[in-house]
C-alpha positions as CSV (number, residue, x, y, z in Angstrom):
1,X,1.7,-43.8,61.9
2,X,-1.2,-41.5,60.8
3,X,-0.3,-40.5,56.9
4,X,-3.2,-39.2,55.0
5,X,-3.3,-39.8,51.1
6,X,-3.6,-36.4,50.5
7,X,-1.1,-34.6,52.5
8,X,2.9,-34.4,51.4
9,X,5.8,-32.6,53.2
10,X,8.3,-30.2,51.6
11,X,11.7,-29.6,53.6
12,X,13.4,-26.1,53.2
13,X,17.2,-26.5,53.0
14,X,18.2,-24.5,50.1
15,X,19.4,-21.1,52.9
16,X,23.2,-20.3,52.8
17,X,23.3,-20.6,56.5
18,X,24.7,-17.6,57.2
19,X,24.2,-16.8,60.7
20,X,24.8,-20.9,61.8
21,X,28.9,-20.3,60.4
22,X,30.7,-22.6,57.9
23,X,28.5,-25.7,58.3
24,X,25.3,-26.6,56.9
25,X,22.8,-26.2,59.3
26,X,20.6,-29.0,57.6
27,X,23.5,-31.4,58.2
28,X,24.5,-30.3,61.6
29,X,23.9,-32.9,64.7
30,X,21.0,-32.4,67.1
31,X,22.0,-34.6,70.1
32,X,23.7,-37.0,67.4
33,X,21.2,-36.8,64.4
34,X,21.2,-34.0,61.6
35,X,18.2,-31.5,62.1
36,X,16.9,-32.3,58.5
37,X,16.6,-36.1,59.5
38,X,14.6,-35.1,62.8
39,X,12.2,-33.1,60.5
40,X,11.8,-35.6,57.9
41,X,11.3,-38.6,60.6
42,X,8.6,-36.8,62.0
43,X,7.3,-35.8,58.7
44,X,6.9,-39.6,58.1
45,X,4.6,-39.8,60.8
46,X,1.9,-37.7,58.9
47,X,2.9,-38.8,55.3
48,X,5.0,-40.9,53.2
49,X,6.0,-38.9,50.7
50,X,8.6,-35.7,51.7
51,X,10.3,-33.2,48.8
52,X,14.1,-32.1,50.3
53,X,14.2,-28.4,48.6
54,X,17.9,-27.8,48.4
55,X,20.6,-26.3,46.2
56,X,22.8,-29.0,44.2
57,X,25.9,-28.6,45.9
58,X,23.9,-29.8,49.7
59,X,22.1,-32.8,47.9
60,X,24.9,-35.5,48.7
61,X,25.7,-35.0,52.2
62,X,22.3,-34.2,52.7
63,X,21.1,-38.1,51.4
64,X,23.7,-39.3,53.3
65,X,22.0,-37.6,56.3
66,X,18.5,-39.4,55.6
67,X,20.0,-42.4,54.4
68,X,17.6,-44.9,56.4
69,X,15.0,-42.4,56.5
70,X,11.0,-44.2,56.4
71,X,9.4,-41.9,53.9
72,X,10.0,-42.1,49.9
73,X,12.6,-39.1,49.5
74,X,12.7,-36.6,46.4
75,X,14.7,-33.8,46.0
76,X,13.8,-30.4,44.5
77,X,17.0,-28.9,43.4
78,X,16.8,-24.7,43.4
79,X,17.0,-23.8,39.6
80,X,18.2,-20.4,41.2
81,X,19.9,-20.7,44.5
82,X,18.5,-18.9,47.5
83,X,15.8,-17.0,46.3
84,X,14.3,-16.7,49.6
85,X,12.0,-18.7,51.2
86,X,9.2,-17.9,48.4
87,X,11.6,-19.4,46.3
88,X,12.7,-22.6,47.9
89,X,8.6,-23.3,48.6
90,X,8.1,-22.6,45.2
91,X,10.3,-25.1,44.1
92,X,9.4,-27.5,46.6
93,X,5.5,-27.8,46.1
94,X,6.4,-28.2,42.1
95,X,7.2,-31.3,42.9
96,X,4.9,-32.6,45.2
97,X,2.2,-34.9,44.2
98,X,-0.8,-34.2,46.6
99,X,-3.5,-31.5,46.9
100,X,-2.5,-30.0,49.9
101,X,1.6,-30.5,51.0
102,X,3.0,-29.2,54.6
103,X,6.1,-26.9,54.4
104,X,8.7,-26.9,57.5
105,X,11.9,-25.4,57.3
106,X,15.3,-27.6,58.2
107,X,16.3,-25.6,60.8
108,X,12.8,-26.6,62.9
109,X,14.1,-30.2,64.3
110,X,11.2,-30.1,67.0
111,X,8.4,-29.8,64.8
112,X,5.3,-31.1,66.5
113,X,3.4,-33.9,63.8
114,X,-0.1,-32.9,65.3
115,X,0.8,-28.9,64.4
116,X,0.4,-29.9,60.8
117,X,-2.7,-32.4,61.3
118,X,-4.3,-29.5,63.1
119,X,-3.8,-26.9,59.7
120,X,-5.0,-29.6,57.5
121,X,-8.1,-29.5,59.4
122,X,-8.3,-26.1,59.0
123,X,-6.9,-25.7,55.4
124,X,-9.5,-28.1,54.0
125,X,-11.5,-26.1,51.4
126,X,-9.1,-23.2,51.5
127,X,-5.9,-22.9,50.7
128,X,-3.6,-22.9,53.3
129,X,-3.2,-22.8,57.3
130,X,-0.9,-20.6,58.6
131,X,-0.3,-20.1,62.6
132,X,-0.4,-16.3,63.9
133,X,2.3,-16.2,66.8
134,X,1.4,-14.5,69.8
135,X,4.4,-12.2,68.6
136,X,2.3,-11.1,66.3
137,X,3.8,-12.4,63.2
138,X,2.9,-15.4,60.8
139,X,4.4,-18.5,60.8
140,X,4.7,-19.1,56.8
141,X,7.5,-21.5,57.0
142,X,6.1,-24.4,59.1
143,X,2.3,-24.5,57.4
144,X,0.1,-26.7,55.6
145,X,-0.9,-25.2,51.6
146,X,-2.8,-26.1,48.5
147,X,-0.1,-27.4,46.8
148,X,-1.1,-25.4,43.3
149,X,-2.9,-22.6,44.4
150,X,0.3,-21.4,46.7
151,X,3.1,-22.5,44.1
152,X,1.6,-20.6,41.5
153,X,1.1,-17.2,44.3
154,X,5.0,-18.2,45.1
155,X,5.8,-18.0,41.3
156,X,3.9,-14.8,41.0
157,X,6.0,-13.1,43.8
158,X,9.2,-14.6,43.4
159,X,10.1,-11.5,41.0
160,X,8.3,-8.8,42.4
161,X,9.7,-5.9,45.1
162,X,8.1,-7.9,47.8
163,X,9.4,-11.4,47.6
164,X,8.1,-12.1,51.0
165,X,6.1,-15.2,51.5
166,X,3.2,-12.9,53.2
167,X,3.0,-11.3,50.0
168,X,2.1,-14.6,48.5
169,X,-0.4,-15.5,51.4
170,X,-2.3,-12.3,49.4
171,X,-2.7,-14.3,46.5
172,X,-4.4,-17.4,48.0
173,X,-7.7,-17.4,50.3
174,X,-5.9,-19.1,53.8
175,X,-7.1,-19.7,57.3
176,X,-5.7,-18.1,60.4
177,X,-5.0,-20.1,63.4
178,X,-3.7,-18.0,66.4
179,X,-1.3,-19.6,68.6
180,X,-3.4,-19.6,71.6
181,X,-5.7,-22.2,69.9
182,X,-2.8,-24.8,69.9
183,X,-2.8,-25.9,73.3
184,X,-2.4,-29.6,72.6
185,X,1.2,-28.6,70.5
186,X,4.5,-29.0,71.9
187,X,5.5,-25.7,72.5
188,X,9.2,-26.7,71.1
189,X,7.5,-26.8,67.5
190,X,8.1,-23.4,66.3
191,X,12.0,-23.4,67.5
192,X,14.5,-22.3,64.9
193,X,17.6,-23.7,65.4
194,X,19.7,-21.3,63.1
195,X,23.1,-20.1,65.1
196,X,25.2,-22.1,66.7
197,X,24.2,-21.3,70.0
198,X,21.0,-21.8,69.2
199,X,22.0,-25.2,68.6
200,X,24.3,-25.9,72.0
201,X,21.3,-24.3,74.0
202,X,19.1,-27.4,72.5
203,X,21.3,-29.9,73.0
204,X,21.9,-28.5,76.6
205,X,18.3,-29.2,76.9
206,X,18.1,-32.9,75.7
C-alpha cells in the first residue's frame, strides 16, 4: 500500500439521493459491497486516514457498511444538511488532519488510487488539482486540495448566490490537469453511479 503522511481522504455522502429513489446510494450494493466501502477501500491504498461527510441520520448504517474497513474512520456530521457539495467538502476537510486531503464523492465506487497520486503531484505548492474533462467541465468532486486553503474558499462561498464549488476554485491558486494527460487512469474512475440504472448497468458490467 502506498499512503503518504501528508495526504487524507474525505468521502461525500451527506446528498439526499434523489435521483437513485428511496435508498441511500452510499449504502447501496455494487456487485455485493456498498459503493462508500469500495471508495474508502481504495482510499486506504493511498492513505490511512479517511473523513465519511454525512448527515446524522446516514452515520449508523453507513459504519455498519465499513465495518472491517483498513483505514482509521471519522465522521464529519453536516451541521446543516445538504448544503451542496461546497458544503459537505467544507465540512469534510474541517476535519482532516493533513496538509493536502483528496475529496471523492460516494457515488464514484471505481475511483482509480493513482488518479489522486497523480493531483498530489501536481497540487504540491499550490492548492489543489482538479481534472478538466474532455466534456469540458471540471471534475471538483474527485480532486486532491490544500486542506485549509480550500475549506476556508468553501466557507466563504457556502453563503453566497453561487454556492458552486467552481466558485470556490476562484478563491484558491489550483492546477489544471486535462483529461487527456491521464492516460495511465482507469477510465472507470470518473463514473457516477447515482440512478439506479446507473447502478444495474455497473453490475451488468462486473
Amino acid at each position: 500500500m502506498s499512503v503518504d503522511s501528508s495526504l487524507g481522504g474525505v468521502v461525500l455522502a451527506g446528498g439526499y439521493s434523489t435521483r437513485f429513489g428511496e435508498t441511500d446510494k452510499a449504502v447501496a450494493e455494487l456487485d455485493g459491497t456498498p459503493m462508500i466501502r469500495r471508495v474508502v477501500d481504495r482510499l486506504a491504498r493511498i492513505t490511512d486516514d479517511v473523513v465519511i461527510n454525512c448527515r446524522s441520520e446516514q452515520e449508523a448504517a453507513i459504519r455498519e457498511a465499513l465495518s472491517g474497513a483498513e483505514a482509521s474512520i471519522q465522521f464529519a456530521i453536516d451541521p446543516v444538511p445538504d448544503r451542496g457539495p461546497v458544503g459537505g467538502i467544507h465540512t469534510g476537510l474541517e476535519h482532516s488532519d493533513f496538509e493536502y486531503t483528496a475529496v471523492v464523492a460516494c457515488d464514484m465506487p471505481l475511483v482509480d488510487p493513482a488518479l489522486f497520486e497523480a493531483l498530489f503531484e501536481r497540487a504540491r505548492g499550490r492548492d489543489g488539482a482538479v481534472v478538466e474533462l474532455e466534456a469540458g467541465w471540471l471534475q471538483t468532486t474527485q480532486a486532491v486540495y490544500r486542506t485549509d486553503a480550500m475549506a476556508r474558499a468553501c466557507a466563504e462561498t457556502i453563503d453566497s448566490e453561487d454556492n458552486r464549488v467552481v466558485a470556490a476554485l476562484e478563491k484558491i491558486d489550483w492546477a489544471t490537469v486535462p483529461e487527456a494527460e491521464l492516460e495511465d487512469i482507469s477510465s472507470e474512475t470518473f463514473e457516477s453511479i447515482d440512478t439506479q440504472e446507473a447502478l444495474r448497468e455497473a453490475e451488468e458490467r462486473r
